[in-house]
C-alpha positions as CSV (number, residue, x, y, z in Angstrom):
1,X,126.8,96.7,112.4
2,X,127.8,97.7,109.2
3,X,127.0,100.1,106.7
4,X,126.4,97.6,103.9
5,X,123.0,96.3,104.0
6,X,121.9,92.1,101.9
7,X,119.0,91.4,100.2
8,X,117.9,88.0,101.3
9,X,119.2,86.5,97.9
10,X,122.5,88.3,98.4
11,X,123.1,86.8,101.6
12,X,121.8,83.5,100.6
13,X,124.3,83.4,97.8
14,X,126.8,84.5,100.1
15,X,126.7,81.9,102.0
16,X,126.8,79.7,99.2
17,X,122.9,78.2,99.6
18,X,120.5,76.8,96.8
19,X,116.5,78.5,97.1
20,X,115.9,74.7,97.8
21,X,118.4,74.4,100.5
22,X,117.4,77.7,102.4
23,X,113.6,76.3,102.0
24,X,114.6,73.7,103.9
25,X,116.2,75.1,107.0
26,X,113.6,77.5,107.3
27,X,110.7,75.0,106.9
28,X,109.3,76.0,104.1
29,X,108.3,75.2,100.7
30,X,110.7,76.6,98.0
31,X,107.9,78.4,96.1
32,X,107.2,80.5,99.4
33,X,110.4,80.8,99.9
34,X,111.2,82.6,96.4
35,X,108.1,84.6,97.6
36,X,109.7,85.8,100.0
37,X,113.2,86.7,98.1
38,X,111.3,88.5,95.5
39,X,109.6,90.4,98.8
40,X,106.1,89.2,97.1
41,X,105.4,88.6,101.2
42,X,107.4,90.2,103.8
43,X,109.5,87.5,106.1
44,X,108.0,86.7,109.7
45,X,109.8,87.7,112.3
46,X,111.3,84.4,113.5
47,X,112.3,83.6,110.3
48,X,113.8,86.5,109.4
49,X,115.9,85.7,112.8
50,X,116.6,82.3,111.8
51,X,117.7,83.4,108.1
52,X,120.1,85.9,109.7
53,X,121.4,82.9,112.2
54,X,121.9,80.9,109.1
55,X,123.5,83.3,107.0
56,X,125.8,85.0,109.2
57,X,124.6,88.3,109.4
58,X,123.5,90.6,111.8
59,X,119.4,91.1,111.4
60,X,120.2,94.4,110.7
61,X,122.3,94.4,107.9
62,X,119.8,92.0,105.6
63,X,117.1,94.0,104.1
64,X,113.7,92.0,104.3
65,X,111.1,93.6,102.8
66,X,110.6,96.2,99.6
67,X,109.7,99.6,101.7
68,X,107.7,100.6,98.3
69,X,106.0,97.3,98.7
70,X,105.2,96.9,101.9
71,X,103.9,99.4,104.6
72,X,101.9,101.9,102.6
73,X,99.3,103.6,104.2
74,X,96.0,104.5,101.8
């Protein structure tokens, strides 16, 4: 594990992948999955394992969700 953590864009560009392209080996529509780059809606679980298969990473060095986003309590 390193240190440096990816957005889900960074590593997508990384490995040199199109929105369309990523879309597609995760089985999704590319509007959902800019969704999910722009962390409108956090990544499932077994996709956010398949992204990390795809990209190269380890699951914990991609960052999948906005913390201020995501996971507030009222």
């Amino acid at each position: 594990m390193t240190n440096v953590k990816f957005t889900i864009k960074q590593a997508r560009k990384y490995k040199g992948l199109t929105q369309e392209e990523m879309a597609k080996v995760l089985g999704m529509a590319k509007r959902t999955y800019i969704d999910y780059e722009q962390y409108k809606i956090p990544l499932r679980i077994d996709r956010a394992f398949l992204f990390a298969e795809c990209v190269g990473f380890s699951i914990d060095d991609i960052i999948f969700f906005d913390p201020d986003i995501h996971f507030k309590c009222s």
